[in-house]
KOLKOLPA-789340 format. One line per 4 residues: their letters; for each residue x, y, z of N, C-alpha, C. Coordinates in steps of 0.1 Angstrom, whole numbers. Example, Ala and Ser with C-alpha at 12.3 -4.5 7.8 and 13.67 -1.06 7.14 Angstrom:
2
as> 132,-57,78,123,-45,78,132,-33,78 | 128,-22,71,137,-11,71,129,0,79
END
This chain:
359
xxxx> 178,-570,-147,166,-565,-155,153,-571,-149 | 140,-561,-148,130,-567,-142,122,-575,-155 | 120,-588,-148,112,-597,-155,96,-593,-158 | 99,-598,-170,83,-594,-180,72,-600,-170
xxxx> 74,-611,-165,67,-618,-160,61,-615,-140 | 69,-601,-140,72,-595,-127,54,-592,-122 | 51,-594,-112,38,-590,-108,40,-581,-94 | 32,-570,-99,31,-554,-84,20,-552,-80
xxxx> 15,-555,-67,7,-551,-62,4,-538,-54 | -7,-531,-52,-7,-524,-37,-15,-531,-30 | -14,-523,-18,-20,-535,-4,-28,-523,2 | -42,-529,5,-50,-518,11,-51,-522,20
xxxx> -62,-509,27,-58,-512,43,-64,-524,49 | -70,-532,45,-75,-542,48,-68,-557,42 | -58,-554,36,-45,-563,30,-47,-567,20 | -58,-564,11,-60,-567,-1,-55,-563,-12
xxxx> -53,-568,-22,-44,-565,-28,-49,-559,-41 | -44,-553,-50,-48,-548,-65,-32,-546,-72 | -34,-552,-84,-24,-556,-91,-21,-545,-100 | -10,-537,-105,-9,-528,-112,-2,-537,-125
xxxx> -4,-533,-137,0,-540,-149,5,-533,-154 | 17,-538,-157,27,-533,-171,27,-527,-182 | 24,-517,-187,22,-512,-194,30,-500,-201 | 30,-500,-218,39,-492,-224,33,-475,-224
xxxx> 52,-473,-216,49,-460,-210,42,-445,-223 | 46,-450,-236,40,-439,-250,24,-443,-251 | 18,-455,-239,6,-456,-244,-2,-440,-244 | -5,-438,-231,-7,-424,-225,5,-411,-224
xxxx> 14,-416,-226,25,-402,-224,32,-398,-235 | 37,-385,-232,49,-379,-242,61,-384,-238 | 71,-384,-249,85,-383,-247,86,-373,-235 | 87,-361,-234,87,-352,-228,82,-353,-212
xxxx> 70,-362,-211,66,-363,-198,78,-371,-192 | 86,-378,-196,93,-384,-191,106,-380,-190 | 109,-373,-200,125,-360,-194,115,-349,-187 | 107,-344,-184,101,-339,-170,103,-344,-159
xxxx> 102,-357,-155,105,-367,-146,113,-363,-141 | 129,-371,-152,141,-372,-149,144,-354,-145 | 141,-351,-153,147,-334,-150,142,-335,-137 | 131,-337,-127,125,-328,-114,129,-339,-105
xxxx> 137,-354,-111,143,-364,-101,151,-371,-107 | 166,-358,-108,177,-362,-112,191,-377,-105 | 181,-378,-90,190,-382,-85,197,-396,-88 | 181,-399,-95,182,-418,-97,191,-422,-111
xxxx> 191,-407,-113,201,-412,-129,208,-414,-130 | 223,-409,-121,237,-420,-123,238,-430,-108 | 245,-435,-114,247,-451,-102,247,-444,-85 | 255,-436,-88,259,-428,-69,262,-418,-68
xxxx> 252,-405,-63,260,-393,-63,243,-381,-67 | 245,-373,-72,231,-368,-72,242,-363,-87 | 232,-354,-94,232,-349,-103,223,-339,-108 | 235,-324,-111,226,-312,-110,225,-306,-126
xxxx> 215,-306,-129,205,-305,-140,209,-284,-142 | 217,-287,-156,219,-271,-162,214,-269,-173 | 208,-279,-183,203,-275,-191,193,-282,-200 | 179,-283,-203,169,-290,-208,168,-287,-224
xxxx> 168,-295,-233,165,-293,-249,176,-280,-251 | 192,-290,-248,201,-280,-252,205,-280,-266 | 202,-267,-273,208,-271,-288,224,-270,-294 | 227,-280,-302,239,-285,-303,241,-271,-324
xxxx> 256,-276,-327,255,-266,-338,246,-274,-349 | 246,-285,-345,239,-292,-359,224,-293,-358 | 216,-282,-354,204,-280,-353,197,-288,-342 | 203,-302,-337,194,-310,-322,195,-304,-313
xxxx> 191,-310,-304,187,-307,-288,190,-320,-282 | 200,-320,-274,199,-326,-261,193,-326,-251 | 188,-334,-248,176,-337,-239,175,-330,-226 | 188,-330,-218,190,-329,-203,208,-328,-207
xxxx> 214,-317,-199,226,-315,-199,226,-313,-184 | 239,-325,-177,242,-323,-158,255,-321,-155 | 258,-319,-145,273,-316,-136,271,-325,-132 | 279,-334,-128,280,-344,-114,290,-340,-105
xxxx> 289,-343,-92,297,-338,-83,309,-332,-87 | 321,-341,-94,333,-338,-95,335,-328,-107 | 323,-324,-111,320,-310,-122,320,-314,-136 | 322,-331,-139,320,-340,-154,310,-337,-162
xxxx> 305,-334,-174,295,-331,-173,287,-338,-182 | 272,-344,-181,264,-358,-187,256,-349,-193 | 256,-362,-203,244,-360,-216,237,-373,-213 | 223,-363,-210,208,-378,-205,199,-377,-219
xxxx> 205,-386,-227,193,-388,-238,183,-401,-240 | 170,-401,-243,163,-408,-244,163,-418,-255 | 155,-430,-256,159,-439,-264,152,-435,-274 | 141,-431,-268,128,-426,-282,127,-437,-291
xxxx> 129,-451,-292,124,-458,-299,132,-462,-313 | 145,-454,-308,151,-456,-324,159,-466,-324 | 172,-470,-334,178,-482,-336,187,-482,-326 | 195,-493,-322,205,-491,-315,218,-482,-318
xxxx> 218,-484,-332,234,-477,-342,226,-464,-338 | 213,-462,-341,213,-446,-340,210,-443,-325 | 208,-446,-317,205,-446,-304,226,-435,-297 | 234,-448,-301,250,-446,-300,254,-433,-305
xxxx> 250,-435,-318,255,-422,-330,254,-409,-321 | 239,-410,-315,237,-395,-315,242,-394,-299 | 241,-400,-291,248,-400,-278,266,-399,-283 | 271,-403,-290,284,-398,-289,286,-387,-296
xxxx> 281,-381,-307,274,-371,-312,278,-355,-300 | 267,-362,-293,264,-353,-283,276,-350,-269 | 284,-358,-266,292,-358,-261,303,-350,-265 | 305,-353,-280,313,-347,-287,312,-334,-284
xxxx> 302,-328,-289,299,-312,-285,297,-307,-272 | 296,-319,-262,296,-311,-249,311,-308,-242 | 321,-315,-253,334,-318,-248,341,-306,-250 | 335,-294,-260,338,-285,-267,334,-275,-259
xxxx> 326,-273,-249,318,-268,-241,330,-258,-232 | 333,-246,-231,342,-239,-224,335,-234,-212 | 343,-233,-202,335,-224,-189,318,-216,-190 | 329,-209,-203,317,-194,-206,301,-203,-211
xxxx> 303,-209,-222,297,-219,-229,285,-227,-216 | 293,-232,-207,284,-241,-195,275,-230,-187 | 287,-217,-187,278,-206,-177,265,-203,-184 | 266,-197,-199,251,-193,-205,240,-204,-202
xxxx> 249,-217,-205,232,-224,-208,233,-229,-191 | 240,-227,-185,231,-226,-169,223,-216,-165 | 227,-203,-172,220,-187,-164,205,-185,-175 | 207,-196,-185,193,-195,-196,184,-205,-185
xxxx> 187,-216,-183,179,-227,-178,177,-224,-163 | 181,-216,-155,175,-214,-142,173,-197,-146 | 173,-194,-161,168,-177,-154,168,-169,-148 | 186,-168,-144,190,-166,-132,199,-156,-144
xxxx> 198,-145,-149,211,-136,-148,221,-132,-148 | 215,-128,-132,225,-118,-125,233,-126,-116 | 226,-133,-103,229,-138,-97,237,-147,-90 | 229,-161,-95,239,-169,-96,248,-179,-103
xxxx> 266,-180,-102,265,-185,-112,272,-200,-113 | 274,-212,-122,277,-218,-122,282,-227,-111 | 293,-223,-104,303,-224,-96,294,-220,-80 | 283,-213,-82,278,-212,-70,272,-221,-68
xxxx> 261,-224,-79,247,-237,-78,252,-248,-76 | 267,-249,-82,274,-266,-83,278,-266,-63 | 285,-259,-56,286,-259,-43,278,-260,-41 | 263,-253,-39,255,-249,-32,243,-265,-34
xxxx> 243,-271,-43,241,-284,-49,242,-297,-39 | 256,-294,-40,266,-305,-32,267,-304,-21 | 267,-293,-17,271,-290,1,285,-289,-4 | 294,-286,-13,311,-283,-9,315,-270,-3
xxxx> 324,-275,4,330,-270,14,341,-259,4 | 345,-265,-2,355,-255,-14,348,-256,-25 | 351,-248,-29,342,-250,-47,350,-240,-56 | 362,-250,-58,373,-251,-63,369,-263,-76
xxxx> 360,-269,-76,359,-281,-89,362,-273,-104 | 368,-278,-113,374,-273,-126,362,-285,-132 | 352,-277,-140,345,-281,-148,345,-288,-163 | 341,-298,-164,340,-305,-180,355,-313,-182
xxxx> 363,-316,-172,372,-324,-175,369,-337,-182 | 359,-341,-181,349,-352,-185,337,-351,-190 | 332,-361,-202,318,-362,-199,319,-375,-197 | 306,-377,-194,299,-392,-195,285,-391,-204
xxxx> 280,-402,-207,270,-405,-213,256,-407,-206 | 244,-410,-205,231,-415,-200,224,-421,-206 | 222,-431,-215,210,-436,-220,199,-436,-212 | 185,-434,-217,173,-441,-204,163,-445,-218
xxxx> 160,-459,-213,150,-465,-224,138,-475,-215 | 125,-478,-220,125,-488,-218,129,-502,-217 | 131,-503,-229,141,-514,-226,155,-513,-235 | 172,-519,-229,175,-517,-234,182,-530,-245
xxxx> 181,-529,-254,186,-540,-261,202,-543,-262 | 208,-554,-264,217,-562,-262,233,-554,-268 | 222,-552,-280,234,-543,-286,238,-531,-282 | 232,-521,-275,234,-509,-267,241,-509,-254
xxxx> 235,-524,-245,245,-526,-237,257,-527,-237 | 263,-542,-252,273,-544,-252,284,-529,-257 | 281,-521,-269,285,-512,-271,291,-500,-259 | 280,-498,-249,286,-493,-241,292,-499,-230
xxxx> 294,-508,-224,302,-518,-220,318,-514,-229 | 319,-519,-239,331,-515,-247,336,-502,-246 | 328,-486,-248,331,-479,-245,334,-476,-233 | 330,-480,-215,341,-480,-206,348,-485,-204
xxxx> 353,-497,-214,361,-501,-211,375,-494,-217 | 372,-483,-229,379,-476,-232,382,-464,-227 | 373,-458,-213,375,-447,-210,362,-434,-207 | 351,-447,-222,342,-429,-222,329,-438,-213
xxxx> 325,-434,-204,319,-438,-198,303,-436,-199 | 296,-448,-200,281,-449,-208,273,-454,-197 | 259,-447,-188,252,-455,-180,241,-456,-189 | 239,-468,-189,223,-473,-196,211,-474,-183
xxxx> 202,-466,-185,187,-469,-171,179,-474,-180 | 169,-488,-179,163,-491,-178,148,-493,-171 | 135,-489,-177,131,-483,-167,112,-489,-173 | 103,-492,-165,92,-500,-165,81,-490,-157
xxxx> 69,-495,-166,59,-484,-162,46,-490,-157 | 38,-491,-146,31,-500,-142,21,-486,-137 | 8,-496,-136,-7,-485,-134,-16,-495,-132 | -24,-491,-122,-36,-501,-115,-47,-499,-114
xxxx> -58,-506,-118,-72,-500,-126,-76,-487,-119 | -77,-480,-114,-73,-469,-106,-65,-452,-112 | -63,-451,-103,-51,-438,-110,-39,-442,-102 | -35,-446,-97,-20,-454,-95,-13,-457,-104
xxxx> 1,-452,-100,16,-456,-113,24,-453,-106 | 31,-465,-110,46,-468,-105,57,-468,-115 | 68,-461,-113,80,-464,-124,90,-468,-119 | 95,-480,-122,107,-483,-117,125,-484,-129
xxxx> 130,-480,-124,142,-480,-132,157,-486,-124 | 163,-490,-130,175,-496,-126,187,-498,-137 | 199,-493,-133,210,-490,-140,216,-503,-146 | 212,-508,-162,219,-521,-163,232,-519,-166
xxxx> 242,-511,-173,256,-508,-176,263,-495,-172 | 270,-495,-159,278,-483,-156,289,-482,-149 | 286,-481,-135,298,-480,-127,309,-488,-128 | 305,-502,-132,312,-504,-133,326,-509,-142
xxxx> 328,-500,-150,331,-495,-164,337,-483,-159 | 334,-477,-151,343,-463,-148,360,-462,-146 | 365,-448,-150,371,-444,-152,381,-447,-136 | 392,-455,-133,398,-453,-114,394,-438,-113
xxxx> 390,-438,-103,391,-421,-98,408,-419,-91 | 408,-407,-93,416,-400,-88,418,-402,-71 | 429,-397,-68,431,-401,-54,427,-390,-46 | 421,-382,-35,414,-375,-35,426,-362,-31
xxxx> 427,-348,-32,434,-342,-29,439,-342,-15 | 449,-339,-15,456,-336,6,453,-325,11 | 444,-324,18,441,-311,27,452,-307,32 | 449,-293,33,456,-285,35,464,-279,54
xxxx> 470,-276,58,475,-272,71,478,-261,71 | 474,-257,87,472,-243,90,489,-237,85 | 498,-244,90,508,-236,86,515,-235,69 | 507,-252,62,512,-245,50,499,-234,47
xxxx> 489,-228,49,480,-222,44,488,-210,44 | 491,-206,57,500,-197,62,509,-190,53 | 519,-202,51,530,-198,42,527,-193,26 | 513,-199,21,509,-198,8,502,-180,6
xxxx> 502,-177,19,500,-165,21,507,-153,16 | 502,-140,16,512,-128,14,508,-121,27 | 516,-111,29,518,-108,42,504,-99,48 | 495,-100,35,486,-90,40,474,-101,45
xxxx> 475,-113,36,466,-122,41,474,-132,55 | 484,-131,60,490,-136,70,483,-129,82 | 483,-116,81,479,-108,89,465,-110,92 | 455,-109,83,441,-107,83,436,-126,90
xxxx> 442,-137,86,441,-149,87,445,-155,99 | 456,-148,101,461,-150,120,454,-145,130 | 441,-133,126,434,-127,133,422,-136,135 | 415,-142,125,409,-151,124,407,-164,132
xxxx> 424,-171,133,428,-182,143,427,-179,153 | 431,-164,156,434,-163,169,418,-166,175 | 407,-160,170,394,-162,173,392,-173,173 | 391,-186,167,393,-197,167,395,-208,175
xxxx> 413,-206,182,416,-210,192,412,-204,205 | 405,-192,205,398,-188,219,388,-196,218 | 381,-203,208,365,-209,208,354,-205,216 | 358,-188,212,348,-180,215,333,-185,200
xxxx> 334,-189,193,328,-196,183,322,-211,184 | 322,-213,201,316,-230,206,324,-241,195 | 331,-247,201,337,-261,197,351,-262,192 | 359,-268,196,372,-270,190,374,-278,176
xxxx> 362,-279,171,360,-282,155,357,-270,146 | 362,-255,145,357,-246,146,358,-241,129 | 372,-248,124,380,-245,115,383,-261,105 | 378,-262,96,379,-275,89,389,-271,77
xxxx> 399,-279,70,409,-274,60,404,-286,47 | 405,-281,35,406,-284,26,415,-288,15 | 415,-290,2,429,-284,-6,432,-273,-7 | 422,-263,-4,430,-251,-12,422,-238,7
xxxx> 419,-241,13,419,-230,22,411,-237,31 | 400,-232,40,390,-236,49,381,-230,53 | 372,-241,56,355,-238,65,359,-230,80 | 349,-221,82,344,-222,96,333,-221,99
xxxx> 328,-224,107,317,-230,114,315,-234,130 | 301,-233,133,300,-238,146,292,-248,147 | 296,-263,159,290,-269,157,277,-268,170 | 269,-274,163,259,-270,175,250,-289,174
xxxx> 251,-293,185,241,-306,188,254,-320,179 | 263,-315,174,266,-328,161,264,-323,148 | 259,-312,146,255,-306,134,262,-295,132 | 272,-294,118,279,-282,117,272,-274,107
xxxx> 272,-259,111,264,-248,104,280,-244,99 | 283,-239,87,294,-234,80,292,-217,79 | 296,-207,84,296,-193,77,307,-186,74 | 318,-194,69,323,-186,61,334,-199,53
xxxx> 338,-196,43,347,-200,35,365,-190,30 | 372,-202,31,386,-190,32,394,-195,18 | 401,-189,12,412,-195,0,419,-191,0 | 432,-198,-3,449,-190,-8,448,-187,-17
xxxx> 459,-174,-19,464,-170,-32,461,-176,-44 | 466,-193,-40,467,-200,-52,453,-207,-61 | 445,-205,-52,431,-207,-56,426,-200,-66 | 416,-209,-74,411,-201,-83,401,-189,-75
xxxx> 402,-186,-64,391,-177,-59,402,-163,-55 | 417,-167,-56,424,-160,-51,425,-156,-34 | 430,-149,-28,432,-148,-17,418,-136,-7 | 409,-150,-6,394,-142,-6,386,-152,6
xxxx> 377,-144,13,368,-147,21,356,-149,17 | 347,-156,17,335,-157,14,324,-160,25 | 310,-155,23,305,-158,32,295,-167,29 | 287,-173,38,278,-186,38,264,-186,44
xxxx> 259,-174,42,249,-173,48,233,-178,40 | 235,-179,30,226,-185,18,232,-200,19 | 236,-205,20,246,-219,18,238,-230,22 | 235,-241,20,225,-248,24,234,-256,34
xxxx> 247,-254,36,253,-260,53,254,-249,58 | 251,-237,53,255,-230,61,242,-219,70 | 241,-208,71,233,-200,79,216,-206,77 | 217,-207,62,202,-208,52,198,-222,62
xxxx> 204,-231,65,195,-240,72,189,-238,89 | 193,-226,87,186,-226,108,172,-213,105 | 171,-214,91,154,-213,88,156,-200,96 | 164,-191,99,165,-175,101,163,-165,92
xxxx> 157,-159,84,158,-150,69,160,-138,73 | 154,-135,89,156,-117,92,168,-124,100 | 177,-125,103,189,-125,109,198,-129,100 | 196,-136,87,203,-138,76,206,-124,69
xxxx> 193,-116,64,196,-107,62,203,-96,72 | 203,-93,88,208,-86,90,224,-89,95 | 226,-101,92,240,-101,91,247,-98,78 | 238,-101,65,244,-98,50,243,-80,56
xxxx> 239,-74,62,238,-59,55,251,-53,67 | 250,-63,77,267,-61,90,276,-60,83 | 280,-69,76,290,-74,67,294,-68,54 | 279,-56,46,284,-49,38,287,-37,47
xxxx> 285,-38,58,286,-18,68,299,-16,67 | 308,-30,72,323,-29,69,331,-25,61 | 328,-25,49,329,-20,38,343,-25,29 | 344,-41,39,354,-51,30,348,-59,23
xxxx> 333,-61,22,324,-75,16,320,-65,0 | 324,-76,-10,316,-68,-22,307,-82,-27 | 295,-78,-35,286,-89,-40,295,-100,-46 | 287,-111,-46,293,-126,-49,287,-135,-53
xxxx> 275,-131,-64,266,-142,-67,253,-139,-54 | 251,-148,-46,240,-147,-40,248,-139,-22 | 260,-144,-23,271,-140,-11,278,-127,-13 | 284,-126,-7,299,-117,-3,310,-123,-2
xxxx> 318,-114,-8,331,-119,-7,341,-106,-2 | 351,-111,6,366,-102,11,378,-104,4 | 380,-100,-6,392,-98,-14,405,-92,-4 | 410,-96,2,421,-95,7,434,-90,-1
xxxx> 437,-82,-8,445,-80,-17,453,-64,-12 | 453,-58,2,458,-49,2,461,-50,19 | 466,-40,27,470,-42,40,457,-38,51 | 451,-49,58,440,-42,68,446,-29,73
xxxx> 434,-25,80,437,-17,91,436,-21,105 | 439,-19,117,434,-29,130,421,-28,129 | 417,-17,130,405,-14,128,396,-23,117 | 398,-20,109,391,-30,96,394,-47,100
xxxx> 399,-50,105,404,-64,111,393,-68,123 | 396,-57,132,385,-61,148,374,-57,138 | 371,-52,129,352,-54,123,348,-68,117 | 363,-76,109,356,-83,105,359,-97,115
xxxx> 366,-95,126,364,-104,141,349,-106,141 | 349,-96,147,331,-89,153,321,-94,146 | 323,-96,133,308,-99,120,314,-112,124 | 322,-121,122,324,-134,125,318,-141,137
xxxx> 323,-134,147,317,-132,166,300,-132,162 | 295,-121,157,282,-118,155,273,-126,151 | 281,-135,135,274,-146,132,273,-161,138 | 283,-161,146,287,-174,153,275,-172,165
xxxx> 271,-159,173,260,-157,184,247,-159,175 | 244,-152,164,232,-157,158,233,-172,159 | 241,-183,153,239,-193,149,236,-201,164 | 238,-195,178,238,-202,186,222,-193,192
xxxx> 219,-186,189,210,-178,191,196,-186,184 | 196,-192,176,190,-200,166,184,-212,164 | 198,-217,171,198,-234,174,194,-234,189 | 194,-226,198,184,-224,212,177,-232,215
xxxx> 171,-229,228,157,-235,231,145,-226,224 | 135,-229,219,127,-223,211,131,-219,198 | 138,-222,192,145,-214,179,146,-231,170 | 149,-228,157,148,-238,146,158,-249,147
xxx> 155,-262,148,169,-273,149,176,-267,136 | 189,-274,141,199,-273,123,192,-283,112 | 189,-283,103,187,-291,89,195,-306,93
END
């Protein structure tokens, strides 16, 4: 915890110094300026990992609002409430409170108050922003297996600590931020924060799933997706698609991608039967590993409209998707070669001399 007695300077250009002072952050601010903060710089809130923000002043049945409702990577989902000044017992109360009712929280339930809080619709949903977030490669994550908790206070007192301390050590996992507000006769401010109770109190994680192999993917197959998927390899192993890294596997299907410099651009995504996406193609042209980073929008778009010409891609949130559920034709097979081929020449068409580095 930073000492009261802590002194911050800035250093001008002549090395002089001006001291910025400590001061209480409600002197000049709202509650609210400060879950603005954390909302627009989610990152610093849990110990490691980023954290994607689905819902602000979520209301609960019992007439409150939760502050900030997140996903974290493994799809858990956190309750960030503020200390606002109250007791410790009530500080607890209403953070477990709140957990309580996010624990109740069903798929459908997470999807509205995501498509209310980004305004989004039609679009996109849940399961998209959480990939698209992350950079995952499958986005296969099963949501709300977990919550965890967030406190953020100025300061936190002894008793909030120890309490949640106790509760990881039972399972429900509580990060306490602590966090100091400094300003220098000037318009300069600094906030610093730092996590006094968390990670370490967590839950073992799980051991991470076994990727998957070309031949069991194969076998998980039906004969119509054996067919359409062997066509694919075959493209693959010609590395007519630059690099023998071409095809990356997961738990439940695989990336392809080209690599270009050390930098892999992803454009498409594959899944088995047994997936929750079923036995489906996806594409990656919006994807922030994928097409969206070589800063192309007119060749983004003219490969999304290639890809519906075929007339195997149907909408998918912000993508397309190939439902594989019936027998190609050769024909329909060498088209969606060709759109693969097609996007693999953009992506090298891009990364060029004169054209945008990869992200």
């Amino acid at each position: 915890m930073m000492s009261a007695k802590m002194r911050v300077f800035s250093v001008g250009p002549e090395g002089g110094f001006t001291e910025y002072r400590q001061v209480p952050f409600e002197a000049d601010h709202a509650e609210s300026d400060l879950e603005q903060w954390l909302e627009s710089n989610p990152d610093g809130i849990l110990e490691a990992g980023e954290l994607l923000i689905i819902g602000r002043q979520v209301p609960t049945e019992r007439g409150k609002s939760i502050d900030l409702l997140g996903v974290d990577q493994r799809g858990n989902v956190v309750v960030v409430e503020l200390k606002r000044g109250r007791t410790p017992r009530e500080v607890i109360a209403q953070a477990l409170e709140y957990a309580a009712f996010a624990a109740r929280l069903d798929a459908a339930a997470l999807e509205d108050i995501h498509r209310e809080y980004s305004q989004d619709h039609l679009e996109m949903d849940l399961a998209y922003s959480h990939g698209e977030y992350f950079g995952l490669e499958a986005r296969t994550v099963a949501f709300n297996k977990d919550q965890r908790i967030v406190i953020v206070g100025q300061q936190m007192p002894q008793e909030i600590r120890q309490v949640a301390r106790f509760l990881g050590d039972k399972g429900i996992l509580v990060t306490c931020v602590e966090f100091t507000f400094f300003q220098d006769p000037g318009v300069g401010r600094l906030l610093s924060q730092e996590i006094v109770v968390g990670a370490e109190h967590a839950r073992p994680q799980q051991a991470a799933r076994p990727r998957v192999t070309r031949a069991e993917f194969l076998e998980s197959c039906d004969d119509n997706g054996k067919a359409v998927y062997t066509r694919i390899f075959d493209l693959a192993d010609r590395q007519t698609i630059n690099g023998p890294q071409t095809v990356r596997w997961g738990p439940k299907g695989f990336t392809m991608g080209v690599d270009v410099d050390g930098t892999r651009v992803i454009f498409c995504y594959a899944y088995s039967p047994g997936s929750a996406y079923k036995q489906t193609l996806y594409t990656a042209l919006l994807d922030k590993r994928g097409f969206r980073k070589m800063q192309a929008p007119e060749a983004v778009e003219q490969l999304h409209e290639e890809a519906k010409r075929t007339g195997l891609f149907a909408p998918a949130g912000r993508e397309l998707k190939c439902l594989i559920d019936r027998a190609f034709t050769d024909a329909e097979m060498d088209s969606l070669v060709t759109w693969c081929e097609s996007v693999a020449q953009a992506i090298r068409e891009h990364a060029g001399p004169g054209g945008p580095p990869p992200g």
